[in-house]
PyMOL CGO cylinders between C-alpha atoms (Angstrom):
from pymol import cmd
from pymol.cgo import CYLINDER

trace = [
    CYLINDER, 32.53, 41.50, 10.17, 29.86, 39.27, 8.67, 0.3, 1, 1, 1, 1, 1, 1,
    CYLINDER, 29.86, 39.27, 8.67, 27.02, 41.78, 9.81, 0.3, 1, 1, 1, 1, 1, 1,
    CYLINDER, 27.02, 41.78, 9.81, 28.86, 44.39, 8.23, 0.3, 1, 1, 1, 1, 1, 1,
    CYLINDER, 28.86, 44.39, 8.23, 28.81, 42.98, 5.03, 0.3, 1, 1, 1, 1, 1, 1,
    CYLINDER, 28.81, 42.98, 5.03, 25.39, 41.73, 5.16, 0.3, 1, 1, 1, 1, 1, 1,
    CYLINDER, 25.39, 41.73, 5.16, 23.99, 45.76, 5.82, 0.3, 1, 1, 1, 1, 1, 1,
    CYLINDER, 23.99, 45.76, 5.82, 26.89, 46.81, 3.10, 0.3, 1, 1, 1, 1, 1, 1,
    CYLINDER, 26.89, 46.81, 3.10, 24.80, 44.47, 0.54, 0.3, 1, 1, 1, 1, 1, 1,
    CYLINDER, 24.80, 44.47, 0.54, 21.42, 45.31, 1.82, 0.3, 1, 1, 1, 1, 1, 1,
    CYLINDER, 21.42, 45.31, 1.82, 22.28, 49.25, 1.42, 0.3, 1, 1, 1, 1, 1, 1,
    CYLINDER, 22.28, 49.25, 1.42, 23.70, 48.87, -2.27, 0.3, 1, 1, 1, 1, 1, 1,
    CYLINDER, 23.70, 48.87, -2.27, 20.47, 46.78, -2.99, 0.3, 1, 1, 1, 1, 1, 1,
    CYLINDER, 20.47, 46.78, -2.99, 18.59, 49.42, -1.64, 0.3, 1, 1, 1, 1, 1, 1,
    CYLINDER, 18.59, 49.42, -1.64, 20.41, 52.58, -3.65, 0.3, 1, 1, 1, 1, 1, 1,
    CYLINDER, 20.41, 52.58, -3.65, 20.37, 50.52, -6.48, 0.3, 1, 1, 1, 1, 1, 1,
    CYLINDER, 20.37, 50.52, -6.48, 16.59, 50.04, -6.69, 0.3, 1, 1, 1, 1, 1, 1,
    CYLINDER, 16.59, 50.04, -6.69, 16.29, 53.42, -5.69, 0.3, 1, 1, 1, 1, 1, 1,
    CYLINDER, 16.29, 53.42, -5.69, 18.57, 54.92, -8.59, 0.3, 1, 1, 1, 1, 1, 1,
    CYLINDER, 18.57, 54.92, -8.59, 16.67, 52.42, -11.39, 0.3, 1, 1, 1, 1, 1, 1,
    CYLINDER, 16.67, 52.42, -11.39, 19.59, 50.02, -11.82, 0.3, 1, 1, 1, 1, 1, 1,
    CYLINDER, 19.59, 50.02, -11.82, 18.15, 47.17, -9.86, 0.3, 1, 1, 1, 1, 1, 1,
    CYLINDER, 18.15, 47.17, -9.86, 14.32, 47.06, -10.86, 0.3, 1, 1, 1, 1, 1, 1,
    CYLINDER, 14.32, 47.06, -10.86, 12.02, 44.47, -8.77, 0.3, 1, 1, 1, 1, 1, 1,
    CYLINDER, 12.02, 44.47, -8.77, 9.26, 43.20, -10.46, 0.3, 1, 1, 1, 1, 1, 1,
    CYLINDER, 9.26, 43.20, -10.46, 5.88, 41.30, -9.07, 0.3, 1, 1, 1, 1, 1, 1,
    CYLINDER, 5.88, 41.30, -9.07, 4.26, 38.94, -11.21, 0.3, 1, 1, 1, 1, 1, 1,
    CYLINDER, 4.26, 38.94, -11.21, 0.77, 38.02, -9.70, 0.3, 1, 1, 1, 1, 1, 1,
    CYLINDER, 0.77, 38.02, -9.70, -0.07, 35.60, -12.74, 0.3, 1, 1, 1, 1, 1, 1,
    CYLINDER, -0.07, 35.60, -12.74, 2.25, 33.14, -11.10, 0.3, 1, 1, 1, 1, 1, 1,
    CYLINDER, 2.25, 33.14, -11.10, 1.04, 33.06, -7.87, 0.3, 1, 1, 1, 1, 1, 1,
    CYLINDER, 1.04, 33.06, -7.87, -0.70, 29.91, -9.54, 0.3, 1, 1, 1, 1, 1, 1,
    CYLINDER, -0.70, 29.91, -9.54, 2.02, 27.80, -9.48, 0.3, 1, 1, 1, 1, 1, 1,
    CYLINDER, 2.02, 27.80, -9.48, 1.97, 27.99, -5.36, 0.3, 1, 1, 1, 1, 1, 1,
    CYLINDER, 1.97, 27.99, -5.36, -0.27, 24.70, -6.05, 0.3, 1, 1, 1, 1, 1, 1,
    CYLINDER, -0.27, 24.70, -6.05, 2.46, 22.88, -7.81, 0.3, 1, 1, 1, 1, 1, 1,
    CYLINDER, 2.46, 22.88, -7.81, 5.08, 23.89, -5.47, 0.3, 1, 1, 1, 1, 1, 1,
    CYLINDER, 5.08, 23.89, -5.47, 3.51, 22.45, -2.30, 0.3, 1, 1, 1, 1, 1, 1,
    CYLINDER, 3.51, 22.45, -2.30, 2.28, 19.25, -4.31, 0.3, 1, 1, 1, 1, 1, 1,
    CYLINDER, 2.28, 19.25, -4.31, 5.64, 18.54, -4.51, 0.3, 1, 1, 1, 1, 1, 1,
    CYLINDER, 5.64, 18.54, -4.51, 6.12, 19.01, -1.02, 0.3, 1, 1, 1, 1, 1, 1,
    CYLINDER, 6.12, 19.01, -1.02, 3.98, 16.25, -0.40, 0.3, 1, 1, 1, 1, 1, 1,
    CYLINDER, 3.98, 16.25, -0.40, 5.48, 13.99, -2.48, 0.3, 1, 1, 1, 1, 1, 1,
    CYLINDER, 5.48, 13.99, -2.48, 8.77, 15.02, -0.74, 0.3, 1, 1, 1, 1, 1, 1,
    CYLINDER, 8.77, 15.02, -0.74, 7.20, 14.17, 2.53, 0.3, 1, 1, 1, 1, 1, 1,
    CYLINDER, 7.20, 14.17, 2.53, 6.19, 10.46, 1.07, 0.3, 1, 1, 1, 1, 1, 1,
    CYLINDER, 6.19, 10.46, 1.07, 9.72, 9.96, -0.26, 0.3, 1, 1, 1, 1, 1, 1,
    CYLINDER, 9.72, 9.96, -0.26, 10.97, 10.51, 3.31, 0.3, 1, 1, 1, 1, 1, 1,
    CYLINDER, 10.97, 10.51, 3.31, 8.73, 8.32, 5.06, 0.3, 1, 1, 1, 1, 1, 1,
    CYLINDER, 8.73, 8.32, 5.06, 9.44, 5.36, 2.57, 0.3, 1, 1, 1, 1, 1, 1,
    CYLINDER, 9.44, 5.36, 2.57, 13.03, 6.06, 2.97, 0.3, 1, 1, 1, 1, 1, 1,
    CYLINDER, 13.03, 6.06, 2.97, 12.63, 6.22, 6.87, 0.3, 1, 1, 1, 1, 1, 1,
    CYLINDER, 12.63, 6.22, 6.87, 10.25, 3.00, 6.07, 0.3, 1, 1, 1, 1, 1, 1,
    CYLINDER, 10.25, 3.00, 6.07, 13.27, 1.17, 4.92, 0.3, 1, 1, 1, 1, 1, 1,
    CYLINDER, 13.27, 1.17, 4.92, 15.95, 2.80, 7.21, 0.3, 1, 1, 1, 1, 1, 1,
    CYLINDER, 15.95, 2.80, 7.21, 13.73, 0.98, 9.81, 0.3, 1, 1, 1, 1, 1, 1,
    CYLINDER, 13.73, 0.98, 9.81, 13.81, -2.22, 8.13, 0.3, 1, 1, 1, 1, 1, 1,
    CYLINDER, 13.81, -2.22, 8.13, 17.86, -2.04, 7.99, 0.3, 1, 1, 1, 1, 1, 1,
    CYLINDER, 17.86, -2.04, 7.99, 18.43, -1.20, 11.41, 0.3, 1, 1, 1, 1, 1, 1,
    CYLINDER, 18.43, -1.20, 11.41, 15.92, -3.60, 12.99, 0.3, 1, 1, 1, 1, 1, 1,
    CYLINDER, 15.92, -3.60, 12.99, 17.36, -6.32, 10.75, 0.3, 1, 1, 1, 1, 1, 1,
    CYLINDER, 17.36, -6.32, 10.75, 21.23, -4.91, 11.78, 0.3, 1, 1, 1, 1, 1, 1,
    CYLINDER, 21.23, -4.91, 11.78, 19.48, -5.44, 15.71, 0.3, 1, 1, 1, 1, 1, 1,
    CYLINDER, 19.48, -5.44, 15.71, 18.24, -8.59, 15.45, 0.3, 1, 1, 1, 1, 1, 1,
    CYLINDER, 18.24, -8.59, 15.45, 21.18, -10.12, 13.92, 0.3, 1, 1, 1, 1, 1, 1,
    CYLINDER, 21.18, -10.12, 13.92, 23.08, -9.47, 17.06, 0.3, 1, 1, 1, 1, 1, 1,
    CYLINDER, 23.08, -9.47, 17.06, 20.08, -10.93, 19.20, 0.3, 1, 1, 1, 1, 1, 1,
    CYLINDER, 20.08, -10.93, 19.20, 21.41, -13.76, 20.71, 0.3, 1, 1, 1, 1, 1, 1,
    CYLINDER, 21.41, -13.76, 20.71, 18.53, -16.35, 21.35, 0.3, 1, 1, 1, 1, 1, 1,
    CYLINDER, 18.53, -16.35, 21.35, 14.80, -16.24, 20.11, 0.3, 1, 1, 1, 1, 1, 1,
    CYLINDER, 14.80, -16.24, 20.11, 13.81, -14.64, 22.99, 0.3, 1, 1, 1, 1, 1, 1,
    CYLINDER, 13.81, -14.64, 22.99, 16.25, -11.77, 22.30, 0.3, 1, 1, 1, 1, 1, 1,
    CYLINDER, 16.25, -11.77, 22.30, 14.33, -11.09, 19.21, 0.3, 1, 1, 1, 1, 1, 1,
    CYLINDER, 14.33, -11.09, 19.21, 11.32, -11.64, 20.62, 0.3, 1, 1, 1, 1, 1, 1,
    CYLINDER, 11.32, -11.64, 20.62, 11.92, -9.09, 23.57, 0.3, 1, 1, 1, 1, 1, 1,
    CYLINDER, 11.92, -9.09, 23.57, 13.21, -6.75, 20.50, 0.3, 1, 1, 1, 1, 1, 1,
    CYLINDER, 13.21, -6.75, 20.50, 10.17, -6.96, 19.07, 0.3, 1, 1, 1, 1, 1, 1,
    CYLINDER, 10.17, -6.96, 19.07, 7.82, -6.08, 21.72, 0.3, 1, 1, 1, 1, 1, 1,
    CYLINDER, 7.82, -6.08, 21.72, 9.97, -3.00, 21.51, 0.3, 1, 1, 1, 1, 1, 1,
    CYLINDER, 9.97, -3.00, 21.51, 9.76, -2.19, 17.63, 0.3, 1, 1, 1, 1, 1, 1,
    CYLINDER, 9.76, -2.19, 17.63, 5.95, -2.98, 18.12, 0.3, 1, 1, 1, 1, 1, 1,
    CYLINDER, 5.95, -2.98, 18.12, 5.53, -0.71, 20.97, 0.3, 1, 1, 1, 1, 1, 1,
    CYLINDER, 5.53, -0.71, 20.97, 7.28, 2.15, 18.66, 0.3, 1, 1, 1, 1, 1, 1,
    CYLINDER, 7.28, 2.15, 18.66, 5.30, 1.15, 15.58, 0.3, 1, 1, 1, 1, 1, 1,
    CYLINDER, 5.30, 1.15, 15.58, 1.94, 1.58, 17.61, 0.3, 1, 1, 1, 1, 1, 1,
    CYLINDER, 1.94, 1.58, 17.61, 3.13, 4.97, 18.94, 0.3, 1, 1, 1, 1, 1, 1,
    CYLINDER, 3.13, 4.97, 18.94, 4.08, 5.91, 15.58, 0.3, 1, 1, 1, 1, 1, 1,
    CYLINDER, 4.08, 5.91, 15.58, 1.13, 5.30, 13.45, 0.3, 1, 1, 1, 1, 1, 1,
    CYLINDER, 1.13, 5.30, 13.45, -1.06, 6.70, 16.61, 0.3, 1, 1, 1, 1, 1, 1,
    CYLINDER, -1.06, 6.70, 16.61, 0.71, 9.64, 16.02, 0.3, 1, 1, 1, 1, 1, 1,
    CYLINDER, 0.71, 9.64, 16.02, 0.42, 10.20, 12.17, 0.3, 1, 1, 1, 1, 1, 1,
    CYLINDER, 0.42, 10.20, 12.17, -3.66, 9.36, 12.65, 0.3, 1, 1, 1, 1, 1, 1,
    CYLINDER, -3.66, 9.36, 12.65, -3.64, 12.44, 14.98, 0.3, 1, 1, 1, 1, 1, 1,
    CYLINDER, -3.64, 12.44, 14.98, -1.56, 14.84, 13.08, 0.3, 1, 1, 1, 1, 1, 1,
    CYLINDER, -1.56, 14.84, 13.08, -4.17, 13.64, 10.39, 0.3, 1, 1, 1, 1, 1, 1,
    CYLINDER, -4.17, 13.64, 10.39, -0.18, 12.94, 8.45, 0.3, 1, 1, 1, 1, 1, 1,
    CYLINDER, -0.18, 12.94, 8.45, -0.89, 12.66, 4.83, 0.3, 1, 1, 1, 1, 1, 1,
    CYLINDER, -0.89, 12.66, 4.83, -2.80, 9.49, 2.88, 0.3, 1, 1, 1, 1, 1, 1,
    CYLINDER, -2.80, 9.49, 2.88, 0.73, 7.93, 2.21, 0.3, 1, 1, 1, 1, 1, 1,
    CYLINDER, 0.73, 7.93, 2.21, 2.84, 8.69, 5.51, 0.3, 1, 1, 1, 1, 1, 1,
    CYLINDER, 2.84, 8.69, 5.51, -0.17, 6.67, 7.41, 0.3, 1, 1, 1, 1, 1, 1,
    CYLINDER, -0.17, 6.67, 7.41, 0.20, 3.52, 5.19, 0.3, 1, 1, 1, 1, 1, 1,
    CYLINDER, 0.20, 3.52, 5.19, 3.61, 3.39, 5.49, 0.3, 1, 1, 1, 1, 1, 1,
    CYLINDER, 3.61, 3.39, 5.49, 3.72, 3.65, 9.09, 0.3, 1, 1, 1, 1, 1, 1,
    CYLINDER, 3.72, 3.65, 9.09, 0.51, 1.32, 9.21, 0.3, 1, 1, 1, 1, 1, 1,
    CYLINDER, 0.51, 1.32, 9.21, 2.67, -1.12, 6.62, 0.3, 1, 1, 1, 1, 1, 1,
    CYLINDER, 2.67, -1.12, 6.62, 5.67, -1.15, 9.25, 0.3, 1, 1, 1, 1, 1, 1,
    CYLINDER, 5.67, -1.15, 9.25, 3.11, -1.68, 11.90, 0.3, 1, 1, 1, 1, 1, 1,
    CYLINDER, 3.11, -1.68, 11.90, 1.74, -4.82, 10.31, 0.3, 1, 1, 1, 1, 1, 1,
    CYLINDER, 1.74, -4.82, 10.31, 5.61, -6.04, 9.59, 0.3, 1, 1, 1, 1, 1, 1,
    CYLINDER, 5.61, -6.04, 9.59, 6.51, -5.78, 12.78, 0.3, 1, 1, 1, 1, 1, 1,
    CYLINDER, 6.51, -5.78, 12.78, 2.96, -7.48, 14.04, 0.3, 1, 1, 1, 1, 1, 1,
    CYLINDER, 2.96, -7.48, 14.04, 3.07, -10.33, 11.74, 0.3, 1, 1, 1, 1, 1, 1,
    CYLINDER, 3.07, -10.33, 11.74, 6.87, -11.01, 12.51, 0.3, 1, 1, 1, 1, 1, 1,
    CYLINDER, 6.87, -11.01, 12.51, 6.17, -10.69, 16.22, 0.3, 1, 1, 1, 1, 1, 1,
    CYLINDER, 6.17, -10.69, 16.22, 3.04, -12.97, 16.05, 0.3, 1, 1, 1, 1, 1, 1,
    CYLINDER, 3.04, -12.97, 16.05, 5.33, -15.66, 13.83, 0.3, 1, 1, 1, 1, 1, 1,
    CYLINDER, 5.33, -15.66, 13.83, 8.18, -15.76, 16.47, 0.3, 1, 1, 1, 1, 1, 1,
    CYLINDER, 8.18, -15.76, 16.47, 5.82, -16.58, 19.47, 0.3, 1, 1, 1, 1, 1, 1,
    CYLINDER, 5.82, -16.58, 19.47, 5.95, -20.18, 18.27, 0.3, 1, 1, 1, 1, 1, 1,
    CYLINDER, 5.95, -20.18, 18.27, 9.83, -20.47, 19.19, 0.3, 1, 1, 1, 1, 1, 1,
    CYLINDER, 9.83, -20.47, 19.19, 9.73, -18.23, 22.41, 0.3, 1, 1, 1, 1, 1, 1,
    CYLINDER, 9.73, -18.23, 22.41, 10.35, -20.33, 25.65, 0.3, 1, 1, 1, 1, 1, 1,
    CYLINDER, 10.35, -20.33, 25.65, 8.06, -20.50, 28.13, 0.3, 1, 1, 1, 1, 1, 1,
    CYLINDER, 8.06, -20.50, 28.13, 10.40, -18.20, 30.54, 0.3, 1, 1, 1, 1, 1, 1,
    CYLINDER, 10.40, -18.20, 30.54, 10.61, -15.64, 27.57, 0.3, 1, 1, 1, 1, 1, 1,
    CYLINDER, 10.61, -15.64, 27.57, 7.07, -15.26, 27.03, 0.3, 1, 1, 1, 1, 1, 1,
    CYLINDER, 7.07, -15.26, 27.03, 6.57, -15.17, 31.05, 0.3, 1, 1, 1, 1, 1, 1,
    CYLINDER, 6.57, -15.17, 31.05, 9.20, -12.57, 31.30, 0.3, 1, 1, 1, 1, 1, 1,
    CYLINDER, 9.20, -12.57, 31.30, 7.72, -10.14, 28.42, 0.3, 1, 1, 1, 1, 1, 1,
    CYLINDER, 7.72, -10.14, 28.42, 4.26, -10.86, 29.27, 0.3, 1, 1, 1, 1, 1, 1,
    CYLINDER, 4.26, -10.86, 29.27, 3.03, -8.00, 30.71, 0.3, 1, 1, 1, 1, 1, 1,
    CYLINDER, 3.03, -8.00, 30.71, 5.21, -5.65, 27.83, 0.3, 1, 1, 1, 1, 1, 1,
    CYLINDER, 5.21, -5.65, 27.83, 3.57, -7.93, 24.92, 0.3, 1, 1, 1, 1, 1, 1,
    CYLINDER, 3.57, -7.93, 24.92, -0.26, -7.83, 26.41, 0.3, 1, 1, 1, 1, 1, 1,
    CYLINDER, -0.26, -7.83, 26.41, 0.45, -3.84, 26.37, 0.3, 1, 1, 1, 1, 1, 1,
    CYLINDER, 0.45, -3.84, 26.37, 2.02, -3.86, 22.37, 0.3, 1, 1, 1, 1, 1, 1,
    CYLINDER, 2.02, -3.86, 22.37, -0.47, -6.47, 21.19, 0.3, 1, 1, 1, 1, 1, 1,
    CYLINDER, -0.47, -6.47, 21.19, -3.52, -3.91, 22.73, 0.3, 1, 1, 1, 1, 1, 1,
    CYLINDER, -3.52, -3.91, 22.73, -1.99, -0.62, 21.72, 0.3, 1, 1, 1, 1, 1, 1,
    CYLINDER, -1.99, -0.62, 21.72, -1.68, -2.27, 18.51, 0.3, 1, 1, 1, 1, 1, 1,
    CYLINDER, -1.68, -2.27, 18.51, -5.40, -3.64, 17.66, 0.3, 1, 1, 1, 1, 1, 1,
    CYLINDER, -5.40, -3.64, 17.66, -6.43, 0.14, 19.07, 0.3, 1, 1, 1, 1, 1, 1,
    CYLINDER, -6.43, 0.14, 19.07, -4.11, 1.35, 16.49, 0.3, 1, 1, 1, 1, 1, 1,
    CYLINDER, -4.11, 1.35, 16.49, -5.19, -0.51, 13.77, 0.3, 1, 1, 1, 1, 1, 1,
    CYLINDER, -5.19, -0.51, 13.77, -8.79, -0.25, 14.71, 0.3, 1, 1, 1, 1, 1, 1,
    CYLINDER, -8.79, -0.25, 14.71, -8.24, 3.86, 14.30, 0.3, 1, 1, 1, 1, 1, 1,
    CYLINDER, -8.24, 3.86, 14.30, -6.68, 3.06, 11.11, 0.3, 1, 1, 1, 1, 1, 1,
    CYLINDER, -6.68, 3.06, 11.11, -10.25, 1.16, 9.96, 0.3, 1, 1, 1, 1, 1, 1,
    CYLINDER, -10.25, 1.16, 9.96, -12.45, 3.53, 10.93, 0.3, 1, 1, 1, 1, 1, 1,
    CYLINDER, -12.45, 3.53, 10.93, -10.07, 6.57, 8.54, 0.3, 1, 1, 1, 1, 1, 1,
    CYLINDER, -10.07, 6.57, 8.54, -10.16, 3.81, 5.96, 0.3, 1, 1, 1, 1, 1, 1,
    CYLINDER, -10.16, 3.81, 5.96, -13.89, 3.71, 5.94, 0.3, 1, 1, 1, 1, 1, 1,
    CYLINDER, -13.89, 3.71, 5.94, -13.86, 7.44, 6.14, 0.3, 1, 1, 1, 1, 1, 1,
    CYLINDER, -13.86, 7.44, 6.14, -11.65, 7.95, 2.96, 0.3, 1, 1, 1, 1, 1, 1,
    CYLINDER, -11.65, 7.95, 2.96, -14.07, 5.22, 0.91, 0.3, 1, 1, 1, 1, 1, 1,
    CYLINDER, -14.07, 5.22, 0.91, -17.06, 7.28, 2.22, 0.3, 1, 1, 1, 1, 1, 1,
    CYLINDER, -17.06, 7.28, 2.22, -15.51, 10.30, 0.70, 0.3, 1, 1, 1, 1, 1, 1,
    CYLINDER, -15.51, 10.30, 0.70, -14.49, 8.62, -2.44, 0.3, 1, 1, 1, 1, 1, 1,
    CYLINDER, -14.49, 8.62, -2.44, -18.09, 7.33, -3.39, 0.3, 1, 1, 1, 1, 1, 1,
    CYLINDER, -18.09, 7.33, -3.39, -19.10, 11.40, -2.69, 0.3, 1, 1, 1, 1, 1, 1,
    CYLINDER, -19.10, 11.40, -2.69, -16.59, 12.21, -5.23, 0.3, 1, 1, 1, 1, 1, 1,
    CYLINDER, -16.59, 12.21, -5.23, -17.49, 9.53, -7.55, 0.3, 1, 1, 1, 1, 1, 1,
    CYLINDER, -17.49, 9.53, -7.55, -21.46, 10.84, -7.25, 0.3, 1, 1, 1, 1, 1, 1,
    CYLINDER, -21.46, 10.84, -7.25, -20.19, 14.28, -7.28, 0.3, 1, 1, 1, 1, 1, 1,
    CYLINDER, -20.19, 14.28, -7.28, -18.32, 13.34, -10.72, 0.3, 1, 1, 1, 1, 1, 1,
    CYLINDER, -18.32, 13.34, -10.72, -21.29, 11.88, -12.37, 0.3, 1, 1, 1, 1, 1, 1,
]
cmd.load_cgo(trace, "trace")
């Protein structure tokens, strides 16, 4: 039923254009504005990684909440640090845009500081239980944040070109 309404419209498109009572025009001169649409699909893309940013935040907060001791949380966040390594690994290799990298780099450092904060109240048991898991996050996270460096250091070295380039 559907599909026979869909070729009724797409044969009355095409007798009308045919017959001079639909008329299709092209305008090349605004093929321009392509620029401006997909600028704003970048900025699109940065809205949604601040809001997932903060979604994050939320739910991790929501989670730890119902943690029941310290070494709940801290067990939760060998988890969220694991993720937040993966993550930003990830956006460095899909070369993600400027702002989805510092936002996943920001959670990154949340989560590291957090994590690194909380080791004073662990117990001895909790630590010796997640030990292994934490080594792992801790690592995967310097590696992370040493890739993040070494794009830093290529986006300055590409500024001062610009800046020379603009003299």
């Amino acid at each position: 039923m559907i599909k026979g309404i869909v070729y009724l419209a797409v044969a009355l498109s095409a007798i009308g254009i045919y017959m001079g009572a639909l008329q299709v025009t092209f305008h090349p001169e605004k093929l321009g504005n392509i620029s401006a649409i997909t600028q704003g699909v970048g900025s699109w893309q940065d809205a949604v990684a601040k809001l997932q940013y903060y979604g994050i935040l939320g739910k991790r907060s929501v989670e730890r909440s119902f943690a029941s001791s310290v070494d709940a949380k801290f067990s939760l966040d060998i988890t969220y640090l694991k993720a937040d390594a993966s993550s930003l690994g990830k956006a460095l290799d899909a070369n993600a845009g400027v702002n989805i990298i510092v936002v996943k780099a920001k959670l990154l450092s949340d989560t590291l500081n957090r994590t690194k904060d909380e080791m004073k109240d662990v117990s001895k048991d909790g630590i010796a239980k997640n030990r292994d898991d934490a080594l792992r996050a801790f690592a995967d996270a310097q590696i992370q944040l040493d890739r993040l460096k070494a794009v830093a250091n290529t986006y300055k070295q590409a500024q001062d070109q610009l800046e020379q380039l603009a003299k």
